[in-house]
mmCIF file of the N, C-alpha and C atoms, coordinates in Angstrom:
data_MODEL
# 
_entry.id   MODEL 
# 
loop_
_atom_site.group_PDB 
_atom_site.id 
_atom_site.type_symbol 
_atom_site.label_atom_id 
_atom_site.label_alt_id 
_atom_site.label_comp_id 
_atom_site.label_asym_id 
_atom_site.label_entity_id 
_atom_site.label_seq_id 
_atom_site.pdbx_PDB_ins_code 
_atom_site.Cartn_x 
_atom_site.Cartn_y 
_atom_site.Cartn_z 
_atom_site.occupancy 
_atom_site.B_iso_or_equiv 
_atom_site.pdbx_formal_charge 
_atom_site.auth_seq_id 
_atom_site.auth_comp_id 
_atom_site.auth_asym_id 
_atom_site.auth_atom_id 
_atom_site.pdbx_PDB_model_num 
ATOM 1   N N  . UNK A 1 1  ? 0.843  -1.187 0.000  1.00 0.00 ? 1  UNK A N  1 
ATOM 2   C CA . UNK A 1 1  ? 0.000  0.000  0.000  1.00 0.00 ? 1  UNK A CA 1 
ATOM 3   C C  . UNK A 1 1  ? 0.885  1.246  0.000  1.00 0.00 ? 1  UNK A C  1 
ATOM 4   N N  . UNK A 1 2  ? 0.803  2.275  -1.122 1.00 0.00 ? 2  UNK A N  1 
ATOM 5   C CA . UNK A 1 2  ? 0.853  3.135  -0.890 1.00 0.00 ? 2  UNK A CA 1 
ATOM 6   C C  . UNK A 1 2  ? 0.826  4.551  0.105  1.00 0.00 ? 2  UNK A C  1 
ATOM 7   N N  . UNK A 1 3  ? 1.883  4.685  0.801  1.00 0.00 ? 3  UNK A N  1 
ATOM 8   C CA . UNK A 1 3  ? 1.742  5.786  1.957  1.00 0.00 ? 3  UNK A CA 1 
ATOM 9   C C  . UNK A 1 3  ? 2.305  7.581  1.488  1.00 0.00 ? 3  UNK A C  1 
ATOM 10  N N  . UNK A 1 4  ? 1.489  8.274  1.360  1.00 0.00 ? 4  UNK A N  1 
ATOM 11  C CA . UNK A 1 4  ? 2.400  9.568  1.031  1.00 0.00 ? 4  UNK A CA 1 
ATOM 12  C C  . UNK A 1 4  ? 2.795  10.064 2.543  1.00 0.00 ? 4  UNK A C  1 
ATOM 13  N N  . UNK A 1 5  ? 3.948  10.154 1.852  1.00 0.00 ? 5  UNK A N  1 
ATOM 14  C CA . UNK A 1 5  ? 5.091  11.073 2.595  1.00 0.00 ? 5  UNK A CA 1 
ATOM 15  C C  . UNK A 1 5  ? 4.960  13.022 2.992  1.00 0.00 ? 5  UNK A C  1 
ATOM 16  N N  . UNK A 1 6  ? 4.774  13.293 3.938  1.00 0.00 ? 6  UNK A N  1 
ATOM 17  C CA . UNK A 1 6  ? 4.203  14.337 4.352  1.00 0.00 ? 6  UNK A CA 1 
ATOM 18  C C  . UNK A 1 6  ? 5.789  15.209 4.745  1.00 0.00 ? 6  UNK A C  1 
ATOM 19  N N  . UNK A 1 7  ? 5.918  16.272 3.859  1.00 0.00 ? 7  UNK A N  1 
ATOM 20  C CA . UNK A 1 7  ? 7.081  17.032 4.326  1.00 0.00 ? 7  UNK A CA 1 
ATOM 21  C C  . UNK A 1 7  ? 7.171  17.799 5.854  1.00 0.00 ? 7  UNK A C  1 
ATOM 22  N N  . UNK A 1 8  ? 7.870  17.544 6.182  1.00 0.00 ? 8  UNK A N  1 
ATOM 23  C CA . UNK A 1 8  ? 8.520  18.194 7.679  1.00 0.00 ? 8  UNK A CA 1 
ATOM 24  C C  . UNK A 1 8  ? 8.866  19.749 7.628  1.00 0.00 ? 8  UNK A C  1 
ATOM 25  N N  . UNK A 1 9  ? 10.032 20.193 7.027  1.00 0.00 ? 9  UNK A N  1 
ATOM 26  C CA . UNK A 1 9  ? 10.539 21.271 7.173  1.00 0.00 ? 9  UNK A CA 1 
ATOM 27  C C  . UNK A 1 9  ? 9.280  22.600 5.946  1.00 0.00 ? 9  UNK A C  1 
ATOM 28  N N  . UNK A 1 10 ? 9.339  23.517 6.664  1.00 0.00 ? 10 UNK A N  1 
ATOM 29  C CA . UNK A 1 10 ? 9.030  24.730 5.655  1.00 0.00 ? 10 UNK A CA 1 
ATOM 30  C C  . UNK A 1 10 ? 9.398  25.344 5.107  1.00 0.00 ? 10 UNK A C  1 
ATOM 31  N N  . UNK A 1 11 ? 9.264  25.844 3.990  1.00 0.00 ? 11 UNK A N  1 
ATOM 32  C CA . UNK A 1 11 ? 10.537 27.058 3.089  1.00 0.00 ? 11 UNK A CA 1 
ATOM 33  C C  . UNK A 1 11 ? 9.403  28.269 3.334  1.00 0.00 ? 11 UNK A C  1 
ATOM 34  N N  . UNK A 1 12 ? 10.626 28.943 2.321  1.00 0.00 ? 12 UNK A N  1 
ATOM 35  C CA . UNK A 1 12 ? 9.928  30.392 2.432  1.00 0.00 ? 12 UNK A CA 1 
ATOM 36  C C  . UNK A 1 12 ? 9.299  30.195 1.239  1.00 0.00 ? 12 UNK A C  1 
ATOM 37  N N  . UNK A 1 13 ? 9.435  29.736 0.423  1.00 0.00 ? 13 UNK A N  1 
ATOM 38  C CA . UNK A 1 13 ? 8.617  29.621 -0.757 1.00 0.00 ? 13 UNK A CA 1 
ATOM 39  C C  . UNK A 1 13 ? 6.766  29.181 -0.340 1.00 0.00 ? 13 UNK A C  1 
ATOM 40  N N  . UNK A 1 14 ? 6.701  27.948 0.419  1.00 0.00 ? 14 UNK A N  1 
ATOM 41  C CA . UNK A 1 14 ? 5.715  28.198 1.314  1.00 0.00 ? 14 UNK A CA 1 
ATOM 42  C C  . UNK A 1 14 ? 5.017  28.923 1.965  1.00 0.00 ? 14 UNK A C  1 
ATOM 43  N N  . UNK A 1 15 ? 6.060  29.723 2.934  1.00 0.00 ? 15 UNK A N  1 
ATOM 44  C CA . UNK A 1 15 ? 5.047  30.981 3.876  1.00 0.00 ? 15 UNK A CA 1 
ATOM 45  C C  . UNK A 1 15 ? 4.737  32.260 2.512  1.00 0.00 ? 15 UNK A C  1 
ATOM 46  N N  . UNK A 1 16 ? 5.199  31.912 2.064  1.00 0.00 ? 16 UNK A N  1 
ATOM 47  C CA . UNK A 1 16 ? 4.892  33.073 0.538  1.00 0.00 ? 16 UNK A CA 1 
ATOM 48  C C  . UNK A 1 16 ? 3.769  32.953 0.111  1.00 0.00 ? 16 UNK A C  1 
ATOM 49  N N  . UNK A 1 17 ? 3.325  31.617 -0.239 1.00 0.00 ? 17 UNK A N  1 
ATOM 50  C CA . UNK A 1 17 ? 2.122  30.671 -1.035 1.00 0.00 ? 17 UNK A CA 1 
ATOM 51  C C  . UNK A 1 17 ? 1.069  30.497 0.038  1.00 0.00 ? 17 UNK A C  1 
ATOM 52  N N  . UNK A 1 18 ? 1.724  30.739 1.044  1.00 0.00 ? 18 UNK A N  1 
ATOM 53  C CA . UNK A 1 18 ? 0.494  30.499 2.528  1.00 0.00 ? 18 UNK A CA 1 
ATOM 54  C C  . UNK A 1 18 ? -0.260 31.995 2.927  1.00 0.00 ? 18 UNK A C  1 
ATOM 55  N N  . UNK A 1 19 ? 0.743  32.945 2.859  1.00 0.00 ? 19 UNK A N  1 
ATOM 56  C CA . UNK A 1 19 ? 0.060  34.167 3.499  1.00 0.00 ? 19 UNK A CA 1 
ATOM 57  C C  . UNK A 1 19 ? 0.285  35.155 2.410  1.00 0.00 ? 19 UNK A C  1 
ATOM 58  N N  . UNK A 1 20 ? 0.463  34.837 1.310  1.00 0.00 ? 20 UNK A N  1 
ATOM 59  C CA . UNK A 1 20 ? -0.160 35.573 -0.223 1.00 0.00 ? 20 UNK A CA 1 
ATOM 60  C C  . UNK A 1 20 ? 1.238  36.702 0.418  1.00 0.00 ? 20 UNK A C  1 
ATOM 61  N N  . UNK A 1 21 ? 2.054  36.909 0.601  1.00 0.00 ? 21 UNK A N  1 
ATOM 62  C CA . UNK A 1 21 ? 3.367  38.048 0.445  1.00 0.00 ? 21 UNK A CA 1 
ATOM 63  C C  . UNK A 1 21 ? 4.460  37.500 -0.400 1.00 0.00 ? 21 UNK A C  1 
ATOM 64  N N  . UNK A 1 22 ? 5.254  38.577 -0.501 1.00 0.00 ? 22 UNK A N  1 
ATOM 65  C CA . UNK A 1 22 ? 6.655  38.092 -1.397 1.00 0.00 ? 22 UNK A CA 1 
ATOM 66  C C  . UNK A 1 22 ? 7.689  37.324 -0.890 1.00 0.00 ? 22 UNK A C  1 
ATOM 67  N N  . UNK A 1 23 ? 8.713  36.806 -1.872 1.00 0.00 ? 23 UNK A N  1 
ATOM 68  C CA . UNK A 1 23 ? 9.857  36.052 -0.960 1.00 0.00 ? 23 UNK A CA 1 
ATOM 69  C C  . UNK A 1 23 ? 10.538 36.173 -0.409 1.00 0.00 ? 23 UNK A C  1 
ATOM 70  N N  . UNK A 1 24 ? 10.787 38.146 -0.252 1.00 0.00 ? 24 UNK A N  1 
ATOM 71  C CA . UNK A 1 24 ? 11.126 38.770 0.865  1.00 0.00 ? 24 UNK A CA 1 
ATOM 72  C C  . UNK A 1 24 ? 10.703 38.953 1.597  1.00 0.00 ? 24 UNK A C  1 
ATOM 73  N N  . UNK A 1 25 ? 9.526  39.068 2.174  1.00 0.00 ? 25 UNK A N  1 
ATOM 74  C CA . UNK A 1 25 ? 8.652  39.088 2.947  1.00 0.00 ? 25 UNK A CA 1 
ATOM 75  C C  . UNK A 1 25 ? 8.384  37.704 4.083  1.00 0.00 ? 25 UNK A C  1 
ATOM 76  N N  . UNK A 1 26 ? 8.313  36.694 3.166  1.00 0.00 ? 26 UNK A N  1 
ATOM 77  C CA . UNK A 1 26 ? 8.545  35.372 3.637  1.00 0.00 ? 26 UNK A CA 1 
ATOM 78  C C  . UNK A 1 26 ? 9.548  35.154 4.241  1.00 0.00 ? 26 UNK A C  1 
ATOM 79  N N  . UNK A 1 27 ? 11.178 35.704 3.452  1.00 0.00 ? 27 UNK A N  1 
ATOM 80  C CA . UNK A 1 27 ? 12.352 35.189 3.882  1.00 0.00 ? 27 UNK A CA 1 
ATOM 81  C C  . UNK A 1 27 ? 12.526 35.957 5.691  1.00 0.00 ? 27 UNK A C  1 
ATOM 82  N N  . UNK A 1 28 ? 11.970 37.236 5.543  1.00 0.00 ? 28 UNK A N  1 
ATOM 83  C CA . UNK A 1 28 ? 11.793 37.914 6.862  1.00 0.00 ? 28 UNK A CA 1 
ATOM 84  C C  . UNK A 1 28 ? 11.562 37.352 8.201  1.00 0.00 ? 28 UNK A C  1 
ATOM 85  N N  . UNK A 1 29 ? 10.229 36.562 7.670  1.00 0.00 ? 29 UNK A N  1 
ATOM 86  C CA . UNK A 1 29 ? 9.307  35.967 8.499  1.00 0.00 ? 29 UNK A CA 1 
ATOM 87  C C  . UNK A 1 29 ? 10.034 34.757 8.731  1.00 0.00 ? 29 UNK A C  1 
ATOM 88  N N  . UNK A 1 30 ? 10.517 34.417 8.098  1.00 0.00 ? 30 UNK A N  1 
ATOM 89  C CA . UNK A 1 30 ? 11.535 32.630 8.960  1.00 0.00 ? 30 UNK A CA 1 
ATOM 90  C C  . UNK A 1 30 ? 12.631 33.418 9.473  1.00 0.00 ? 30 UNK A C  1 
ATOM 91  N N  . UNK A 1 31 ? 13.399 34.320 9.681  1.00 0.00 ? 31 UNK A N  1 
ATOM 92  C CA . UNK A 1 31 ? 14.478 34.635 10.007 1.00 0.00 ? 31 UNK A CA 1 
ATOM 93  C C  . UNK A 1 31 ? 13.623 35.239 11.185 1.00 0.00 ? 31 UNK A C  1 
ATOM 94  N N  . UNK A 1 32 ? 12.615 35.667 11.191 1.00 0.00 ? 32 UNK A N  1 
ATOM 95  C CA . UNK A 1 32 ? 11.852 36.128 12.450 1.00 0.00 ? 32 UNK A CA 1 
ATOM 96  C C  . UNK A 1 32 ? 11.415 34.819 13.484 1.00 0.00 ? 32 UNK A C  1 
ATOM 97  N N  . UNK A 1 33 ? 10.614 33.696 12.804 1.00 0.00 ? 33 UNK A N  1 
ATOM 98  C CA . UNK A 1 33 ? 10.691 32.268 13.464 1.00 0.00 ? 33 UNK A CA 1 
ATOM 99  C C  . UNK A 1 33 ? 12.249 31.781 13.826 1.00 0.00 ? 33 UNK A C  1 
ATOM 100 N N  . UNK A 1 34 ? 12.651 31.822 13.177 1.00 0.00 ? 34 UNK A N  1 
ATOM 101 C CA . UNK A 1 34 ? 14.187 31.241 14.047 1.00 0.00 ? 34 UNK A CA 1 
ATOM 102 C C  . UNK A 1 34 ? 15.212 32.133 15.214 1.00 0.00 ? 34 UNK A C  1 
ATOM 103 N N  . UNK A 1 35 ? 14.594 32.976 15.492 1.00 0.00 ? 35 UNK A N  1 
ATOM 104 C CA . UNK A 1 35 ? 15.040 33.642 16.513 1.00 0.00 ? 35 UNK A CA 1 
ATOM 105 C C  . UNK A 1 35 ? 14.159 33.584 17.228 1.00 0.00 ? 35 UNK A C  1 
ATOM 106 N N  . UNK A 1 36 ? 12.447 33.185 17.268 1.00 0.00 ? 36 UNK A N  1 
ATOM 107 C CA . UNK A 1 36 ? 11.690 33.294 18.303 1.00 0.00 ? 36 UNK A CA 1 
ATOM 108 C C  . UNK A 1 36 ? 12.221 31.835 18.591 1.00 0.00 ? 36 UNK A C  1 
ATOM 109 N N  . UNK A 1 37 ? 12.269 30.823 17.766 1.00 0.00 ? 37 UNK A N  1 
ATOM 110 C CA . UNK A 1 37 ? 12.059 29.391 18.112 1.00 0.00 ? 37 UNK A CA 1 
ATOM 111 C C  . UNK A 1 37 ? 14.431 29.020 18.720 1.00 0.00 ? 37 UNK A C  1 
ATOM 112 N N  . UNK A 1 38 ? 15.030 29.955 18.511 1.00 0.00 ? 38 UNK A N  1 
ATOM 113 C CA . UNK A 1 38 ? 16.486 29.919 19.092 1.00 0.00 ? 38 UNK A CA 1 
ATOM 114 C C  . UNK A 1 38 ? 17.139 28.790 17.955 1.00 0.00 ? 38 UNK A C  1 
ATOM 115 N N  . UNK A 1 39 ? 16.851 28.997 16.758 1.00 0.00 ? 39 UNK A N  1 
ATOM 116 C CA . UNK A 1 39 ? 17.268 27.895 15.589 1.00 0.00 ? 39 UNK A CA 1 
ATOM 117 C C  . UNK A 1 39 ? 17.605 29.056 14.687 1.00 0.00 ? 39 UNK A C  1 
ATOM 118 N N  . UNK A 1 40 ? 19.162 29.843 14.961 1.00 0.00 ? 40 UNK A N  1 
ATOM 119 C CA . UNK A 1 40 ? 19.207 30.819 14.448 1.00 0.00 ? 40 UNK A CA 1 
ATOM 120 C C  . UNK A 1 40 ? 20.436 30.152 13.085 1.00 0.00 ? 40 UNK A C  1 
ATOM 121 N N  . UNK A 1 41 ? 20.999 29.205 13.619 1.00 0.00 ? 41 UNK A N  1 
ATOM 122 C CA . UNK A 1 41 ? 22.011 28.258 12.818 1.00 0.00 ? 41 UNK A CA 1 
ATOM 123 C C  . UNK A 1 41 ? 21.242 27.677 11.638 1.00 0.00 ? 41 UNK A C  1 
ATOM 124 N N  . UNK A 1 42 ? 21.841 27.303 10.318 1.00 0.00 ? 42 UNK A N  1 
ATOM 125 C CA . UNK A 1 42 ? 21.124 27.420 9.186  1.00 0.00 ? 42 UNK A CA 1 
ATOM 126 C C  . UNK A 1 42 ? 20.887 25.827 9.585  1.00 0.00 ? 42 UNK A C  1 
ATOM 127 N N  . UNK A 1 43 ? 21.859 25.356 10.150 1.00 0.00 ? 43 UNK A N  1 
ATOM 128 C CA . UNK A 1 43 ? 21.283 23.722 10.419 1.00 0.00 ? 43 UNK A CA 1 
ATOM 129 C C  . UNK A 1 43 ? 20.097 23.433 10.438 1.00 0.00 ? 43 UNK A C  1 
ATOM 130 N N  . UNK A 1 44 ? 19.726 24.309 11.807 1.00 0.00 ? 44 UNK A N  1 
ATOM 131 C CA . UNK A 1 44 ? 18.632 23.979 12.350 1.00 0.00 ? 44 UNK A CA 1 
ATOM 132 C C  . UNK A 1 44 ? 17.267 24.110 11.628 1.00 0.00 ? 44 UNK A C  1 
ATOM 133 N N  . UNK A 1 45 ? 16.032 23.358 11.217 1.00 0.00 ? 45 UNK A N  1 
ATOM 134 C CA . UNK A 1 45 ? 15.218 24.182 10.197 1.00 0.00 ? 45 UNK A CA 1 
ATOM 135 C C  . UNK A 1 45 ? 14.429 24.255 10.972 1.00 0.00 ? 45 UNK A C  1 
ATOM 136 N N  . UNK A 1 46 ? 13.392 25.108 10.518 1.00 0.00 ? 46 UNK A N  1 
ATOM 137 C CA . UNK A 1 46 ? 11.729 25.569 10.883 1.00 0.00 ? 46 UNK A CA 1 
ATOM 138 C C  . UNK A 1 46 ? 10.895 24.528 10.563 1.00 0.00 ? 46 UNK A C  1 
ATOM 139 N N  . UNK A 1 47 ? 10.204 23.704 10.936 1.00 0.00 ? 47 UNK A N  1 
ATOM 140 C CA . UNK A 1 47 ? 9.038  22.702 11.005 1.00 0.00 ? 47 UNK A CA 1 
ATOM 141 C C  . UNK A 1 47 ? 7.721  23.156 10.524 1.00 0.00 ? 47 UNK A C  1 
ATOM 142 N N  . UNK A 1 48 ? 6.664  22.730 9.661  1.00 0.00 ? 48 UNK A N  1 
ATOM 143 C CA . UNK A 1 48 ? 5.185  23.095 9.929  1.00 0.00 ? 48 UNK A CA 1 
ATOM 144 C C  . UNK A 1 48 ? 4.973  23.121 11.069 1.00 0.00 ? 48 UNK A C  1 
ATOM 145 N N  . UNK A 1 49 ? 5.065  22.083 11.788 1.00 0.00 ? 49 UNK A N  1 
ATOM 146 C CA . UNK A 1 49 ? 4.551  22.514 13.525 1.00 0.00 ? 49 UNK A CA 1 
ATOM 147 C C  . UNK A 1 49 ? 4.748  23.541 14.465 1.00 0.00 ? 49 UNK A C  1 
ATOM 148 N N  . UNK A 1 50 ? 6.037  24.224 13.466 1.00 0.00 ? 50 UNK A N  1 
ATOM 149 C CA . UNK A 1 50 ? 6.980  25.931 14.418 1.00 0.00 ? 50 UNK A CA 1 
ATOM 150 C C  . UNK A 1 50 ? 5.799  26.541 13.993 1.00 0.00 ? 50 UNK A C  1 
ATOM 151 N N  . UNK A 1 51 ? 6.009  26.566 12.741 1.00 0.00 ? 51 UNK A N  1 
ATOM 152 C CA . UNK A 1 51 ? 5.036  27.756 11.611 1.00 0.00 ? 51 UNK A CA 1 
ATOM 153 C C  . UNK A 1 51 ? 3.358  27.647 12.544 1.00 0.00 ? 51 UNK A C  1 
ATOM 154 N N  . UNK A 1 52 ? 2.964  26.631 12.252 1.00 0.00 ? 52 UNK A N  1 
ATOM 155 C CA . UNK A 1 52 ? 1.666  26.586 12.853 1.00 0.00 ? 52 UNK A CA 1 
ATOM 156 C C  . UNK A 1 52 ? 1.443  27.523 14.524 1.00 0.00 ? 52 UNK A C  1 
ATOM 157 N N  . UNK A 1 53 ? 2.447  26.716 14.976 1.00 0.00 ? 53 UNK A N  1 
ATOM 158 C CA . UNK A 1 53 ? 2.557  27.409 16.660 1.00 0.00 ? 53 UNK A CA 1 
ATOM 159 C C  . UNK A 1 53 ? 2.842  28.797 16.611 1.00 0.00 ? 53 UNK A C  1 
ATOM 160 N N  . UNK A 1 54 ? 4.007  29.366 15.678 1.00 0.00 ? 54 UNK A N  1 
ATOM 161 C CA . UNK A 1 54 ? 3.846  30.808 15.726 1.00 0.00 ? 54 UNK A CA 1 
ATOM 162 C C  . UNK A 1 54 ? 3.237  31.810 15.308 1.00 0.00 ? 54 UNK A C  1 
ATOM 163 N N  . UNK A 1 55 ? 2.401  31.015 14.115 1.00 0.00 ? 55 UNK A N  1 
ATOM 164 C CA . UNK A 1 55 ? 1.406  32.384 13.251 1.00 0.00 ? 55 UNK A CA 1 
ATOM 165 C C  . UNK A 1 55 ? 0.060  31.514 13.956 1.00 0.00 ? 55 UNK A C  1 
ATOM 166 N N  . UNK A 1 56 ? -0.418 30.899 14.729 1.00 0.00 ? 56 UNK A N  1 
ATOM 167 C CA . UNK A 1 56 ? -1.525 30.401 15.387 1.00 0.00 ? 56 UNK A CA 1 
ATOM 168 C C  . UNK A 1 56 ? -2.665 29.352 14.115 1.00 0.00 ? 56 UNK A C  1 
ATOM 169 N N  . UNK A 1 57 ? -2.179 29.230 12.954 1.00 0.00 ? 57 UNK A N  1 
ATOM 170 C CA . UNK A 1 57 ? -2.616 28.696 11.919 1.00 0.00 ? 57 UNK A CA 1 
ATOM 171 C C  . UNK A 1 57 ? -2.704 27.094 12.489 1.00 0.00 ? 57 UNK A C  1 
ATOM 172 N N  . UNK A 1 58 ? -4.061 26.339 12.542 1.00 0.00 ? 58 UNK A N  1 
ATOM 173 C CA . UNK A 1 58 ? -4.243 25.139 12.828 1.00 0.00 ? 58 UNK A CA 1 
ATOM 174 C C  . UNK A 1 58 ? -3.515 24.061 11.864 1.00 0.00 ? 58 UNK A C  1 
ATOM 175 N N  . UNK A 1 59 ? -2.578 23.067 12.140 1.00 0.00 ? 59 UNK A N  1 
ATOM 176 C CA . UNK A 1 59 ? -1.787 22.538 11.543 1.00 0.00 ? 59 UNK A CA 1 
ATOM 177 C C  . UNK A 1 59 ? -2.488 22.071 10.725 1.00 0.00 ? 59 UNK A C  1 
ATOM 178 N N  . UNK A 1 60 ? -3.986 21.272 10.680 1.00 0.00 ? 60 UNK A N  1 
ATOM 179 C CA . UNK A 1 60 ? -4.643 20.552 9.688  1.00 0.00 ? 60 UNK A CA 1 
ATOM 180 C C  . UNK A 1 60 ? -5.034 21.363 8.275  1.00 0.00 ? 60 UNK A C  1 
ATOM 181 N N  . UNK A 1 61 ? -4.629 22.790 8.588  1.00 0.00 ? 61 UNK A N  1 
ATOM 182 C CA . UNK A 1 61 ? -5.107 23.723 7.347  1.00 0.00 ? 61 UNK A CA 1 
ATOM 183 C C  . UNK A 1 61 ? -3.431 23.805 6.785  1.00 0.00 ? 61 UNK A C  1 
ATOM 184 N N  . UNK A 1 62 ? -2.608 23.493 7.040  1.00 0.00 ? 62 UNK A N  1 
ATOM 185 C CA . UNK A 1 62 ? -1.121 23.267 6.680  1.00 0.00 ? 62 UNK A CA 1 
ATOM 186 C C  . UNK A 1 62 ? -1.082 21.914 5.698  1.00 0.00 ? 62 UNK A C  1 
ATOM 187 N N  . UNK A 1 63 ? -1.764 21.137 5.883  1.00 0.00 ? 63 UNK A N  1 
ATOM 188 C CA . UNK A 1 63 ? -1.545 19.910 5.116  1.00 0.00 ? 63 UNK A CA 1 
ATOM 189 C C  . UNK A 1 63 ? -1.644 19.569 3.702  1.00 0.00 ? 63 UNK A C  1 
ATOM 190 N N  . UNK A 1 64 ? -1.984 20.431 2.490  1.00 0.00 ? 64 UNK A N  1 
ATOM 191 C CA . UNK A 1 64 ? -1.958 20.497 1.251  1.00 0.00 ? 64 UNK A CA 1 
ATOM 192 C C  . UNK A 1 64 ? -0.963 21.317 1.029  1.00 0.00 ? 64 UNK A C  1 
ATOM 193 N N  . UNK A 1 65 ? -0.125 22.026 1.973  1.00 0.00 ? 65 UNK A N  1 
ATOM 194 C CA . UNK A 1 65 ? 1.549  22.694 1.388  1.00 0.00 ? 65 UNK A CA 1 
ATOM 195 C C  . UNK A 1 65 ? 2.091  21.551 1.658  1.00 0.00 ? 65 UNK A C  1 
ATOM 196 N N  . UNK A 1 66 ? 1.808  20.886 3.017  1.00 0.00 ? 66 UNK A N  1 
ATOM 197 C CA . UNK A 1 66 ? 2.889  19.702 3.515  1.00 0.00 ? 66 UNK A CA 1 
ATOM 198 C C  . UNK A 1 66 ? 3.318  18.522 2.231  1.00 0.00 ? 66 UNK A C  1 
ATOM 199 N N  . UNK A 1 67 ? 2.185  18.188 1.956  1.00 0.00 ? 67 UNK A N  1 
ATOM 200 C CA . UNK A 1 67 ? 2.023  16.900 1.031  1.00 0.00 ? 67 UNK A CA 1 
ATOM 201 C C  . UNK A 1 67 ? 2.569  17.466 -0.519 1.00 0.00 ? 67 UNK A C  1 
ATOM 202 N N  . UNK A 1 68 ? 2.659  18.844 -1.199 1.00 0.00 ? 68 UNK A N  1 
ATOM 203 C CA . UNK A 1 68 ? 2.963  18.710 -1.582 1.00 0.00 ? 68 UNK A CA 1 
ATOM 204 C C  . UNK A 1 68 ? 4.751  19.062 -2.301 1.00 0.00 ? 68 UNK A C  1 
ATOM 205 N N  . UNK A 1 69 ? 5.009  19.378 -3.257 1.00 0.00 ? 69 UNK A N  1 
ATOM 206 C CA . UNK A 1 69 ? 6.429  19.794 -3.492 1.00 0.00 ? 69 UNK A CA 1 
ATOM 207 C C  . UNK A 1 69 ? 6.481  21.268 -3.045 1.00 0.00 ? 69 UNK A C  1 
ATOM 208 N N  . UNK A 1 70 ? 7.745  21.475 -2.589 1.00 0.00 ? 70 UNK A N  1 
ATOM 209 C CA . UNK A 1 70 ? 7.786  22.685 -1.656 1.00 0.00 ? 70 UNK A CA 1 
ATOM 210 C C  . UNK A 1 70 ? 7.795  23.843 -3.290 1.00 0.00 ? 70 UNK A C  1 
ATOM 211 N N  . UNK A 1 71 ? 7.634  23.714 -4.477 1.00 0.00 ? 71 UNK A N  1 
ATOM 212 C CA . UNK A 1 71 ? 7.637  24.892 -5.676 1.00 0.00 ? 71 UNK A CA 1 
ATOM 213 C C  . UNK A 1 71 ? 6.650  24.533 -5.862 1.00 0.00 ? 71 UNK A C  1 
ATOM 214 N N  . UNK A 1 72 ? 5.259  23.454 -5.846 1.00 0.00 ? 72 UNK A N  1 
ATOM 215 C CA . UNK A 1 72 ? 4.515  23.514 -6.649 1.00 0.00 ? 72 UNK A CA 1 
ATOM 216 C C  . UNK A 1 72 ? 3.241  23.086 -5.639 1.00 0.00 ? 72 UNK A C  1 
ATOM 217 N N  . UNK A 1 73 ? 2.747  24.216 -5.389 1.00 0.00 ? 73 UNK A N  1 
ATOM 218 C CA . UNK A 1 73 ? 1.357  23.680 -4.280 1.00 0.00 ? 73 UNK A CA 1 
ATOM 219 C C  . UNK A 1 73 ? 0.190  23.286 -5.281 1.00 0.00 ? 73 UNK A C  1 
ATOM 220 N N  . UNK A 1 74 ? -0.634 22.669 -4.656 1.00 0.00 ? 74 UNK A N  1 
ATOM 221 C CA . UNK A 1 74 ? -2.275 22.581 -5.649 1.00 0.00 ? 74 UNK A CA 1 
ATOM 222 C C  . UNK A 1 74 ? -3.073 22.605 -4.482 1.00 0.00 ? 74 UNK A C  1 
ATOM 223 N N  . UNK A 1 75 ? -3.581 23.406 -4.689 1.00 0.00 ? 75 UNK A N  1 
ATOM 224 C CA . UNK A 1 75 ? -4.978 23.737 -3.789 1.00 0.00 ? 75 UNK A CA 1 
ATOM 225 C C  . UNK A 1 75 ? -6.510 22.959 -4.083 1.00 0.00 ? 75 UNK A C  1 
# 
């Protein structure tokens, strides 16, 4: 059986496609999450579950960026 694979980490290309702003705007906003969340090291990434917890967005409305390719959403 077939299982899809649900992506973990978020880009900015995402928070772009999520809250309709630019990729500067986006890139802002994770450099703003990784100093609230202390993952200021590029290692470290931002999670849907950060994103969700810090913009208060219910994770289950996250799940059609998750599932799909981080350049190509379908709504």
């Amino acid at each position: 059986m077939y299982e899809k694979k649900l992506r973990i980490c978020i880009t900015t290309s995402d928070i772009a496609q999520i809250e309709g702003c630019s990729m500067r705007t986006a890139s802002q906003k994770m450099n703003d999450m990784r100093v609230f969340f202390k993952k200021e090291e590029k290692r470290f990434k931002i999670t849907f579950d950060n994103y969700a917890e810090y913009t208060g967005i219910p994770i289950a409305d996250l799940e059609s960026y998750r599932s799909a390719s981080p350049f190509h959403h379908v709504a």
